[in-house]
C-alpha positions in Angstrom: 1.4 85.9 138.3 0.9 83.2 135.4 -0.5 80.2 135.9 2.7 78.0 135.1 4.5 80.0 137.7 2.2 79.4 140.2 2.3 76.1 140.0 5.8 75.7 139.3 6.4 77.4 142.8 3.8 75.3 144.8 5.4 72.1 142.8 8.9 73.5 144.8 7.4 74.0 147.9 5.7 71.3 148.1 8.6 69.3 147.1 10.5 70.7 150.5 8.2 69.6 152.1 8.3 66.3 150.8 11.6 65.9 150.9 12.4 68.3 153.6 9.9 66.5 155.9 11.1 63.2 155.4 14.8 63.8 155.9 14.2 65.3 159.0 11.9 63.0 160.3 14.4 60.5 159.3 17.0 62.2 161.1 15.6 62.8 164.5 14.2 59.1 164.7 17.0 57.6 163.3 19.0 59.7 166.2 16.8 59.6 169.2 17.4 56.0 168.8 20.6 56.0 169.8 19.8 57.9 173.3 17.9 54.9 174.4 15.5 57.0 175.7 11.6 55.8 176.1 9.8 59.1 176.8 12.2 60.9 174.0 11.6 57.8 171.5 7.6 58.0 172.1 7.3 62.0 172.3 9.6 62.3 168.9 7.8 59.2 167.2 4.4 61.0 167.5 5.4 63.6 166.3 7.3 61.6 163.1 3.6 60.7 162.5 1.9 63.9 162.3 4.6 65.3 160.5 3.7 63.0 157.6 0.1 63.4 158.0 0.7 67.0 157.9 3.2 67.8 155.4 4.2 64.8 153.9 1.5 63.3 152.9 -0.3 66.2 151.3 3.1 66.8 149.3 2.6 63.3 148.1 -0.5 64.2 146.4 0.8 67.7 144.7 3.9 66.8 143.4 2.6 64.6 140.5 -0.4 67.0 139.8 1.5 69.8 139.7 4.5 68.3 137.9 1.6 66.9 135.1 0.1 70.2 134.7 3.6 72.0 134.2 4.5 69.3 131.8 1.1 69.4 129.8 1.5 73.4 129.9 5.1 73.5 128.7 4.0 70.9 126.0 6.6 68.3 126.9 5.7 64.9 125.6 4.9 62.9 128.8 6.9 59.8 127.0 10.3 61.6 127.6 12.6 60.1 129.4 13.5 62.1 132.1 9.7 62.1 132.9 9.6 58.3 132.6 12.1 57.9 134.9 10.8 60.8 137.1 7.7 58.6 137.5 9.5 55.2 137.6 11.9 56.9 140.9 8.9 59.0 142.7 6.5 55.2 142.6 9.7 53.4 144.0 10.3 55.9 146.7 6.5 55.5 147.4 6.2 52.6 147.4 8.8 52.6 149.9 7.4 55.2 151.9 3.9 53.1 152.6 5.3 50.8 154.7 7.1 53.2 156.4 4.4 55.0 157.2 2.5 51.9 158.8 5.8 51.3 160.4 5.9 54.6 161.9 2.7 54.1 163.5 3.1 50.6 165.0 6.4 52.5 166.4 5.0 55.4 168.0 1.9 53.1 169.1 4.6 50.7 170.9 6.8 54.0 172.4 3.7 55.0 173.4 3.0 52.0 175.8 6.3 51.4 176.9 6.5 54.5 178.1 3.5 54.7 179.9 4.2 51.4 181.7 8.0 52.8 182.1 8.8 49.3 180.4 11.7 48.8 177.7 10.9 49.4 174.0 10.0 45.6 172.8 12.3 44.0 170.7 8.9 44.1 167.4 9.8 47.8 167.8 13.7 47.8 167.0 12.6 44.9 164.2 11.0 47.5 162.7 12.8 50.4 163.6 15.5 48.1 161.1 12.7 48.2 158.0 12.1 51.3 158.7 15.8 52.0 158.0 16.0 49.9 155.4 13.2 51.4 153.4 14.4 54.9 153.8 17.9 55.0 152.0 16.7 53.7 148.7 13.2 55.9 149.1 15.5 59.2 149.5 18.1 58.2 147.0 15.3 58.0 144.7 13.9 61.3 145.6 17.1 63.1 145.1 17.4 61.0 141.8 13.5 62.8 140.9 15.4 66.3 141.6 18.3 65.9 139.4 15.5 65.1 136.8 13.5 67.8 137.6 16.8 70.3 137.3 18.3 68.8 134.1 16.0 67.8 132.5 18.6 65.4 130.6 17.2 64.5 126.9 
């Protein structure tokens, strides 16, 4: 296998899990919410965290080296714009996804309390359960505008 393959298929990979990772994580917070349920919301929240630890983050950190060295190999300029804008959407959505994160953890920190006390979720948690929202629309939309780039390359 070449060299430009092999990274082009852990740039993919890595990519679902980026992606992949975060929309599901999105989903099954953004759901269990709606049960109400304390154990549910604290067991699924700690495990929203870990998944970015584990896959996520990691993801973060390959998809611009690998997409650079695939650039660099192919010989695109890096002033194109479809890798300008590439960069411009992948620094929005993380700069999105750092809060998140932090909110994430005050979350599953507060879920965790509540429901070891057997108490209701305070109301700082549904505050920002609403930023965490917030932030994650426009951070996906921007992802899936990075794989339309990545696909099509437009000139």
């Amino acid at each position: 296998m070449n060299t430009y393959l092999a990274l082009k298929w852990v740039h993919i990979l890595s990519s679902v899990l980026l992606v992949g990772t975060g929309f599901g994580s999105a989903f099954y917070l953004y759901f269990i919410h709606r049960t109400k349920n304390i154990q549910a919301i604290a067991a699924v929240s700690r495990l929203v965290v870990r998944a970015d630890f584990w896959f996520t983050t990691p993801a973060v950190v390959v998809q611009p080296a690998t997409g650079l060295a695939m650039a660099i190999m192919v010989g695109y300029p890096l002033d194109q714009a479809w890798l300008m804008w590439t960069t411009a959407l992948y620094l929005f959505a993380g700069t999105c996804w750092v809060p998140v994160v932090w909110l994430q953890i005050k979350m599953a920190a507060l879920a965790s309390v509540a429901a070891n006390d057997s108490a209701e979720l305070p109301f700082r948690y549904w505050q920002y359960a609403r930023y965490w929202e917030r932030l994650g629309y426009p951070a996906f939309l921007s992802m899936l505008g990075v794989y339309g780039l990545m696909v099509f390359k437009p000139v």
